[in-house]
C-alpha positions in Angstrom: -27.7 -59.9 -37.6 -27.7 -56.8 -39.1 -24.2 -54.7 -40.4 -24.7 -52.6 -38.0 -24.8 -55.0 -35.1 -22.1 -56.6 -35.9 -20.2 -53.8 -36.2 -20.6 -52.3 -32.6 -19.8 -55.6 -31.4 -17.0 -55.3 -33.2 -15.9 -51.4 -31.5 -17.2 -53.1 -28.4 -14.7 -56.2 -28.9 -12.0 -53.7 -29.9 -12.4 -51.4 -26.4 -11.9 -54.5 -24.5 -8.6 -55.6 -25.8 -7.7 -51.5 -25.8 -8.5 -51.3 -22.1 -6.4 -54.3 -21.2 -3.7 -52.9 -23.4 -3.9 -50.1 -21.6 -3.9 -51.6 -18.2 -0.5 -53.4 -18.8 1.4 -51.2 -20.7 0.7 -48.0 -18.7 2.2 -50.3 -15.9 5.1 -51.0 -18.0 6.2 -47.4 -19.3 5.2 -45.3 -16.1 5.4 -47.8 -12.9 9.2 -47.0 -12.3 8.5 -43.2 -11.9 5.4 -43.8 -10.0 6.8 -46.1 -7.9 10.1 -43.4 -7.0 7.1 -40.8 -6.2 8.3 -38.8 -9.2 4.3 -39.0 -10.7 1.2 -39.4 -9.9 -0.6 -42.2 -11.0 -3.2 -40.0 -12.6 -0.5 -37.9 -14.4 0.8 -40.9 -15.3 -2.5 -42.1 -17.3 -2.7 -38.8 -19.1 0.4 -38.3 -20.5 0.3 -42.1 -21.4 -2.9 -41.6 -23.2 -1.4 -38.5 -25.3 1.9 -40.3 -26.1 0.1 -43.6 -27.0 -2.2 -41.6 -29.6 1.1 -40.1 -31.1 2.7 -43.4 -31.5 -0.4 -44.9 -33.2 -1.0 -41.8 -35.5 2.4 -42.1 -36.7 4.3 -44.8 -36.5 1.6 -47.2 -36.0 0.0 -46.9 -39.0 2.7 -49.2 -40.7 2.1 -51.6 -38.3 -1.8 -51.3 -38.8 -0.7 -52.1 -43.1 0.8 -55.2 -42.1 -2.3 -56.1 -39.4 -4.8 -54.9 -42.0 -3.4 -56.1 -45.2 -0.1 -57.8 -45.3 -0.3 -61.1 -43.2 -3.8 -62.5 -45.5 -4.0 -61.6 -49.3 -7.6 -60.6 -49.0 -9.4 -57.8 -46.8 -10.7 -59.1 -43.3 -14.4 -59.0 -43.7 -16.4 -57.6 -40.7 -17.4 -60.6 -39.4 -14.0 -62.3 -39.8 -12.8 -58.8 -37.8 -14.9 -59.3 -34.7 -14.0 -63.0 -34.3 -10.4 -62.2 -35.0 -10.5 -59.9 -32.2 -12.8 -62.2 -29.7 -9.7 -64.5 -29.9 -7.0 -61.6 -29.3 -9.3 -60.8 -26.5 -9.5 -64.7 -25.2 -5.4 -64.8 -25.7 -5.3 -61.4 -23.4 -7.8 -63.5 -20.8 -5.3 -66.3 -20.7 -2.3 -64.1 -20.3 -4.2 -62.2 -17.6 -4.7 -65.6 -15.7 -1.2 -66.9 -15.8 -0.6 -62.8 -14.6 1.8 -62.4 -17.4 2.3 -59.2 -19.5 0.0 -59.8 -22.6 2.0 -60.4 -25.9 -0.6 -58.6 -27.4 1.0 -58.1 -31.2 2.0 -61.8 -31.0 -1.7 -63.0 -30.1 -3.0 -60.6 -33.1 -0.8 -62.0 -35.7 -1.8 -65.4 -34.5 -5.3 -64.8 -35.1 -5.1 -63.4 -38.1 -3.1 -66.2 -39.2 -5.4 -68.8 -38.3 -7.7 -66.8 -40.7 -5.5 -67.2 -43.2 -4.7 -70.7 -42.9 -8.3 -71.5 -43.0 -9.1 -69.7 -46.1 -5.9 -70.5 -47.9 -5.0 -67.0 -48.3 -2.0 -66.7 -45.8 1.2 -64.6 -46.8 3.6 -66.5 -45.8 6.6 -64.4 -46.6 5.1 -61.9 -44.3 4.8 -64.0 -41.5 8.1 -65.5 -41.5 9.8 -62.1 -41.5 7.6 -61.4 -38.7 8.6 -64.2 -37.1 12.4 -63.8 -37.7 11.8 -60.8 -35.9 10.5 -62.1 -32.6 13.3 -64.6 -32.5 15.8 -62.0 -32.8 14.1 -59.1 -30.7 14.9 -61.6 -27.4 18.6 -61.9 -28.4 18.7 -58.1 -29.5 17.5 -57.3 -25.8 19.7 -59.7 -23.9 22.6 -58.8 -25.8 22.1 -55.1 -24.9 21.0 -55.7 -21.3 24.4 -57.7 -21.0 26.5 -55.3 -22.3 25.4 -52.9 -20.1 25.1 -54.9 -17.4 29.1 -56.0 -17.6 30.4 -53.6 -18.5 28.9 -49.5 -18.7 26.1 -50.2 -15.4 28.8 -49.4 -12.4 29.9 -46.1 -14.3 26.5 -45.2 -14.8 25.6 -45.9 -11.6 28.1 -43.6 -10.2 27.2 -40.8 -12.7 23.7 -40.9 -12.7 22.4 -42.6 -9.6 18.6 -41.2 -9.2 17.8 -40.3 -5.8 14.7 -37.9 -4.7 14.5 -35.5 -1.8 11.8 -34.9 0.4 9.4 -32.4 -0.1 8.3 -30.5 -3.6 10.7 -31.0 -6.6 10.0 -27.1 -7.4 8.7 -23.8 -6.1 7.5 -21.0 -6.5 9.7 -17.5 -5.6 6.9 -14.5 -4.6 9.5 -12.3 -4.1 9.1 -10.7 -7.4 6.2 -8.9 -9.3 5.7 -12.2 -11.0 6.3 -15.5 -9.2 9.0 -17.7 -11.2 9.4 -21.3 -10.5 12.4 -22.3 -8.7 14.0 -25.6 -7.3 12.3 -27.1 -4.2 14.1 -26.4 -0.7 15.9 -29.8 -1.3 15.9 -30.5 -4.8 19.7 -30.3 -6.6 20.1 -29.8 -9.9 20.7 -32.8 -10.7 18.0 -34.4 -8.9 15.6 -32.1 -11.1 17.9 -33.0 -14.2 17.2 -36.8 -13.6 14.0 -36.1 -12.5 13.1 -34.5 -16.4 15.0 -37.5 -17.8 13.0 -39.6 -16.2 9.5 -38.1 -17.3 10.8 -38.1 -21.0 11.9 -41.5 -20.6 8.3 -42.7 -19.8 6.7 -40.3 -22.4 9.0 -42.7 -25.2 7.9 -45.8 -23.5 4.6 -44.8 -24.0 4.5 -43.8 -27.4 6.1 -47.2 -28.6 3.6 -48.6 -26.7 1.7 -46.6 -28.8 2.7 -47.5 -32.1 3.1 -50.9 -31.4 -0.5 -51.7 -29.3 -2.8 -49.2 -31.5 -2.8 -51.2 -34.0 -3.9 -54.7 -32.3 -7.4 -53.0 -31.3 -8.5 -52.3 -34.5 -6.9 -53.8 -37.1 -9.0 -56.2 -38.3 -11.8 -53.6 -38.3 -10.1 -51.2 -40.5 -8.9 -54.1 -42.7 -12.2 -55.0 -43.3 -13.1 -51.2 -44.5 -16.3 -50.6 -41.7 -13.7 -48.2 -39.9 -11.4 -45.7 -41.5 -7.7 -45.5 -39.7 -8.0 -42.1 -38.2 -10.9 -43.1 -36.4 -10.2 -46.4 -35.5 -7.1 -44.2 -33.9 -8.7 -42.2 -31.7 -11.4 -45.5 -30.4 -8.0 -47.3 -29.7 -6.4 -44.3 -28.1 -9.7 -43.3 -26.1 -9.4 -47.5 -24.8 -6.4 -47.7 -23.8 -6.5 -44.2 -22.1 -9.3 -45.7 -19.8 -7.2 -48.8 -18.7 -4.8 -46.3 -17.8 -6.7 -44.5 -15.6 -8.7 -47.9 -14.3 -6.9 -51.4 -14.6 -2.9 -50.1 -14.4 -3.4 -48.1 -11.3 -2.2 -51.6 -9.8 0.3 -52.5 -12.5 2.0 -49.5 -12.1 2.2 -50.2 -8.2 3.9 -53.5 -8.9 5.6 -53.6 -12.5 9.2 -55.2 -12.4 9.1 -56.7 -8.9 8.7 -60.4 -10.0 11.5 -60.8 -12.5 13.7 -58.5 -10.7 14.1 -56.1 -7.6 16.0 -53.0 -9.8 16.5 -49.7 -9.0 15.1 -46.7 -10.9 18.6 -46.3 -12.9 18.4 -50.0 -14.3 14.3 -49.7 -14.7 15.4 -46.9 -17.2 18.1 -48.8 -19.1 15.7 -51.3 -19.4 12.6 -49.1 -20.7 14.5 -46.8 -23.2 16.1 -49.9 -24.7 12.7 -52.0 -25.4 11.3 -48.5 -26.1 13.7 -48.1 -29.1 13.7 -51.9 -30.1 10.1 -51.7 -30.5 9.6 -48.1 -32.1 12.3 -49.0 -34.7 10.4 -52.5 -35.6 7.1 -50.5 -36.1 8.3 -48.7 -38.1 9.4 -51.1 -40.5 5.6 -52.4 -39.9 6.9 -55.3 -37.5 4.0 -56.2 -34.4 6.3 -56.6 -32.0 5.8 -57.2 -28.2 6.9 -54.3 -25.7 7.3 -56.8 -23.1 9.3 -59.3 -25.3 12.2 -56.4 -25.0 11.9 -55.7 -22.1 12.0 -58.8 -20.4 15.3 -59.9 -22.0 16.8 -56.7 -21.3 15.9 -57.7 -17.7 17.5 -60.4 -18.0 20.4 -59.7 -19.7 21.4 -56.9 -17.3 21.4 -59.1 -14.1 23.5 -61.9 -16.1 25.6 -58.9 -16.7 26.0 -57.9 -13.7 26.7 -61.6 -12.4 29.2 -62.1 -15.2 31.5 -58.7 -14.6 35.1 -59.5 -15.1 37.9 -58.8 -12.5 39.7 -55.8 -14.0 44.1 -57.1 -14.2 44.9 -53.3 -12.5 42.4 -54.0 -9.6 44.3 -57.5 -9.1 47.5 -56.1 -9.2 46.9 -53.6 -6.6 45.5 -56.2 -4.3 48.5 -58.4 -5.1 50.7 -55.0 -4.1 48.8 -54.8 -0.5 46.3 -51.5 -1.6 43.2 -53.2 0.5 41.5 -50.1 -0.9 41.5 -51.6 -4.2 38.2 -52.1 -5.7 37.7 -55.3 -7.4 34.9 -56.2 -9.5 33.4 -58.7 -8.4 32.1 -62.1 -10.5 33.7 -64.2 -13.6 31.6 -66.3 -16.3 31.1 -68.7 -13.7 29.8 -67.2 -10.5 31.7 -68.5 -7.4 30.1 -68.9 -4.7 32.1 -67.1 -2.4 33.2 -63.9 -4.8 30.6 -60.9 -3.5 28.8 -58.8 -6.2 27.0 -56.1 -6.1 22.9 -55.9 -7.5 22.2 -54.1 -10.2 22.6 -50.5 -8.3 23.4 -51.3 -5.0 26.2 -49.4 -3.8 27.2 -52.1 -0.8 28.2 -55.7 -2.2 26.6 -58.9 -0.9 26.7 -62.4 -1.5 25.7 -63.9 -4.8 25.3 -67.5 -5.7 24.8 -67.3 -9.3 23.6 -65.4 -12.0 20.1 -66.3 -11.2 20.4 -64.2 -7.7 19.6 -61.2 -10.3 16.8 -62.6 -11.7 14.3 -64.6 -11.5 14.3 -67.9 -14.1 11.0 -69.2 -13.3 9.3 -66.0 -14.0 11.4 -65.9 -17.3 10.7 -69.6 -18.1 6.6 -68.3 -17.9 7.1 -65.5 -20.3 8.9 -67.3 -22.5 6.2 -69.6 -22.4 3.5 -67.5 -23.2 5.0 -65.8 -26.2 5.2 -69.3 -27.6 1.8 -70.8 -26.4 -0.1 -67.4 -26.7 0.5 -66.8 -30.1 -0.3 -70.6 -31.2 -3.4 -70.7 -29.1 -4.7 -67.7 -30.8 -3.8 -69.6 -34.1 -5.3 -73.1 -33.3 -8.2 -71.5 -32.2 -9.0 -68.9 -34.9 -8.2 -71.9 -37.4 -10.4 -74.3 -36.4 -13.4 -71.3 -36.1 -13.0 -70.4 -39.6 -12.6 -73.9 -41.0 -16.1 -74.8 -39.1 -17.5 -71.7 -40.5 -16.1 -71.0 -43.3 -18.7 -68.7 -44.5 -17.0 -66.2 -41.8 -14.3 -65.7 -44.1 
């Protein structure tokens, strides 16, 4: 098989994982907004597909050193390349069948690894700081979700709670020579205000997604020299653009509802905090899974919210006879009989536990996956290049 061959089976290979990378995380950064009418899912696609090419043209190009040349001590060949990414592409298949959000970096690194292990030339300071890094991320995001959760969520709930009117969220005034745009006949300010923090919200998600995913399409490619990095860019961009505009127009209709129902407001929390988790760890050159944050964030905000503390001043204005006093609701132990409010809900209602806020099967899966994903990718890619090791 000639050079040539192999290397438009490897673009080919590289498209497919770009088009499921861009079928799950356009779900992730823009389902929130789509779902609260705010965008259209075709909107949604495009400005995904501009902000993901700005994340991998900057920022993800110190993720694509550590892909391309940090995690093995010698250049990926072209052949080792495509069958590097056929198993980041059968990882992706596996995650798509469990219908789990695809750790994509995680499977990349593992297959890359398996390379390494196979032809003795595996860093292994690299890979334990990357690693180190994906045990911490989970904490990171839990610890922020939590925080929030217990004690800033109610205040921000009452400050910024997201609502939309009907009809248009702007207009146009003809009463002048020139029309000017002006606020729709039942948009506030502050539904327009939201509204703009929203879209800008989405447009960071997507270029993390962008600096973090970029890189897994082509990698191995550009490590082996048959692409240069500014192209390999704009194939991974073009990609994942697609699966926006094809495979995520059902993500985006469903993202969030299986580990937990949240409003719009907690969505947010959640996005700009895994957005900033993983934009920081690219830039250090870290592969780091979007969904990893924001799963734990998830998490951490509805064991938050279980968790509140009863505030001493609430207490003692119940213990004075003031039945208007508010008391928040829930200790470290959830009682059985002490109402909460979900995250955002203004009425409260009866919680069991801290489980009623989340869902720990669905957690249990995804934790599952970033662990058997990952070593899958490994086993596999191992045991190919050790049966032929004329790959490497």
């Amino acid at each position: 098989m000639s050079l040539t061959t192999v290397l438009v089976v490897g673009i080919v290979a590289s498209i497919f994982v770009g088009l499921n990378i861009g079928g799950s995380s356009t779900g992730i950064a823009w389902g929130p907004a789509v779902g609260a009418g705010i965008i259209s899912k075709t909107l949604a696609a495009g400005l995904m597909t501009f902000f993901v090419f700005l994340g991998g043209w900057t920022v993800g190009r110190n993720v694509m050193d550590t892909l391309a040349g940090d995690i093995i001590t010698i250049p990926i060949s072209l052949e080792s390349g495509v069958a590097v990414l056929f198993f980041i592409g059968l990882g992706i298949l596996i995650a798509n069948v469990f219908g789990v959000p695809v750790p994509t970096s995680m499977t990349t690194v593992g297959s890359i690894a398996g390379l390494g292990l196979a032809t003795g030339t595996l860093n292994f300071e690299t890979i334990g700081w990357i690693v180190s890094w994906w045990v911490v991320t989970p904490i990171i995001g839990f610890w922020v979700g939590g925080v929030i959760g217990r004690y800033l969520y109610p205040e921000l709930n009452r400050r910024f709670e997201i609502t939309t009117s009907e009809g248009p969220l702007l207009a146009l005034d003809r009463r002048g020579t020139v029309p000017t745009p002006t606020l729709g006949p039942n948009t506030t300010r502050r539904e327009l205000l939201t509204t703009v923090l929203v879209l800008i919200i989405g447009c960071y998600m997507a270029f993390s997604a962008g600096a973090s995913n970029v890189p897994n399409a082509v990698a191995p490619l550009v490590s082996s020299g048959a692409l240069e990095v500014n192209t390999a860019i704009a194939i991974a961009t073009v990609a994942i653009g697609v699966g926006g505009f094809t495979i995520a127009r059902r993500t985006m209709e469903s993202v969030g509802t299986e580990l937990s129902d949240i409003p719009l407001l907690a969505a947010l929390i959640v996005m700009l905090t895994a957005a900033t988790i993983t934009t920081a760890l690219s830039a250090i050159g870290i592969p780091i899974s979007l969904v990893m944050a924001m799963v734990m964030t998830i998490v951490g905000l509805g064991w938050g919210r279980a968790t509140r503390p009863v505030r001493v001043r609430d207490v003692r204005d119940v213990i004075r006879g003031d039945e208007t006093a508010e008391i928040e609701p829930g200790a470290l132990t959830a009682d059985p009989n002490t109402p909460v409010r979900q995250i955002g809900e203004e009425e409260p209602r009866e919680v069991r536990e801290a489980s009623d806020l989340f869902n720990p099967r669905a957690v249990i899966k995804y934790v599952s996956m970033w662990i058997i994903g990952p070593t899958v990718s490994l086993g596999l890619s191992y045991a190919f290049f050790v049966a032929f090791p004329f790959v490497g």
